[in-house]
C-alpha positions in Angstrom: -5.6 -57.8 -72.6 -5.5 -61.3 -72.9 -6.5 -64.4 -70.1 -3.9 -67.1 -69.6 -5.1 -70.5 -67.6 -3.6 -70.9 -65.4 -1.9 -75.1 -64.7 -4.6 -75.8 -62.7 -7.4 -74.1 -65.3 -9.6 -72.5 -62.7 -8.6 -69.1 -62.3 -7.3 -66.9 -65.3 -3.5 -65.5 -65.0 -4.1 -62.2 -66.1 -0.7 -60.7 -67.3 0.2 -57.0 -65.5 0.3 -54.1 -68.0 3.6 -52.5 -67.2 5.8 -55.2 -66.7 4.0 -58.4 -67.8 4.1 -60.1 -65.2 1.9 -63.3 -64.7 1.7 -62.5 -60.9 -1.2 -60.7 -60.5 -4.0 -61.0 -57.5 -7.4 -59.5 -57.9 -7.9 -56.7 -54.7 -10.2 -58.3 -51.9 -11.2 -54.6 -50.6 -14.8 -55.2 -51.2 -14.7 -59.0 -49.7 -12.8 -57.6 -46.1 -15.4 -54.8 -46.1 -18.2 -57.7 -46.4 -16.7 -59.9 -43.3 -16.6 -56.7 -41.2 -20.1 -55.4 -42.2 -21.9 -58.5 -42.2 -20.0 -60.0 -39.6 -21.1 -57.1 -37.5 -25.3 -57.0 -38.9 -25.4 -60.8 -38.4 -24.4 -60.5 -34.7 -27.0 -57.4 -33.9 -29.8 -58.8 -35.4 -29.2 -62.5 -34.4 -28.1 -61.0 -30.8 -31.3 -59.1 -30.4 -34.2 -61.4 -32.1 -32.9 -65.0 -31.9 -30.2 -64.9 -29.4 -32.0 -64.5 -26.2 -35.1 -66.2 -27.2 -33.9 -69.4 -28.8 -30.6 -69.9 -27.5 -31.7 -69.2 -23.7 -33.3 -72.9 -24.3 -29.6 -74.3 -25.4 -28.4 -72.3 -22.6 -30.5 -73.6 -19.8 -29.1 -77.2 -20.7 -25.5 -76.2 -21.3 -24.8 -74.0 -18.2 -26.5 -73.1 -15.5 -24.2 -70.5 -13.7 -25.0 -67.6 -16.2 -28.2 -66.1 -16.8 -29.8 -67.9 -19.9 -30.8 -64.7 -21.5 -27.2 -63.7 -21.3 -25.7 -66.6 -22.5 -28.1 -66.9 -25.4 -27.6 -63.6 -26.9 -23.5 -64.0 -26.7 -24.0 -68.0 -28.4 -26.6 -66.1 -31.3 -24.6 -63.3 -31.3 -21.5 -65.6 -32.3 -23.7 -67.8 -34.8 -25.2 -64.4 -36.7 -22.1 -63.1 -37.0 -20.4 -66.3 -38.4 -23.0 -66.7 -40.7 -23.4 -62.8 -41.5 -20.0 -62.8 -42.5 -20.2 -65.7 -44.9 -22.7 -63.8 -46.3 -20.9 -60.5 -46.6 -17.6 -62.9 -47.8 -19.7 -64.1 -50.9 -21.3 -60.8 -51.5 -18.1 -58.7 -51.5 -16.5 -61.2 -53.7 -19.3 -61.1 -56.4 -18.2 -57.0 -56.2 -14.8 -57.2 -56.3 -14.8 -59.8 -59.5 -17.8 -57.9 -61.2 -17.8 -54.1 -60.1 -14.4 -53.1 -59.4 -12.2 -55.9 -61.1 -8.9 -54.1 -59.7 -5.6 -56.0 -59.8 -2.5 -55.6 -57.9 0.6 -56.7 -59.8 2.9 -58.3 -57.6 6.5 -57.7 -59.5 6.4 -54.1 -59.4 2.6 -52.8 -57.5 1.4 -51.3 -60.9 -2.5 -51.7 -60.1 -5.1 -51.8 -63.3 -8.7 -53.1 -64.2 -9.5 -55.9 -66.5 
C-alpha cells in the first residue's frame, strides 16, 4: 500500500483498499479510551493526595463559604483529571498509530490496517 502526502505534507493520505478512496481517518478507539481512563485516575489520585492538602490553601483565599478541604479536593480533582487526560490523549494516540493502525474509509466504511 502506498503513502500519498497529503497538500499540506504532515499527515500521509493513505488510499482505502476497496474503493480507493483518499478519504481515510485513522480510528481514535484507543485515544477516547485514554481521555476516559486517565481523565478518571488523574482525578482520584489528585482528589485524594493533592487536592485536599494543597488546594485547601488556594481555597482558604478564594472562598470562604465552603469547607477548604472540600473545595480543594473538587479544584485538584478538576486539575488531575485535566491533566490525566492529556496524558491518556497522548498515550492512546501513540497506540492507535503504532499498535492497532486501523482505518475507517470514509466513501464506503471498508475498515483495514496499514
Amino acid at each position: 500500500m502506498e503513502c500519498v502526502e497529503d497538500l499540506v505534507g504532515q499527515t500521509p493520505v493513505i488510499p482505502c483498499p476497496a474503493c480507493g478512496s483518499p478519504h481515510c481517518s485513522l480510528q481514535t478507539t484507543a485515544r477516547k479510551a485514554g481521555v476516559v481512563v486517565g481523565g478518571t485516575l488523574g482525578a482520584i489520585i489528585a482528589a485524594s493526595f493533592n487536592g485536599a492538602a494543597s488546594g485547601a490553601a488556594i481555597a482558604a483565599v478564594v472562598s470562604r463559604r465552603l469547607p477548604t478541604t472540600v473545595t480543594g479536593a473538587i479544584g485538584g480533582a478538576i486539575i488531575g483529571f485535566a491533566w490525566g487526560a492529556l496524558v491518556g490523549h497522548a498515550v492512546g494516540a501513540d497506540i492507535d498509530v503504532h499498535v492497532l493502525g486501523m482505518y475507517r474509509c470514509r466513501e464506503c466504511g471498508f475498515e483495514f490496517k496499514k
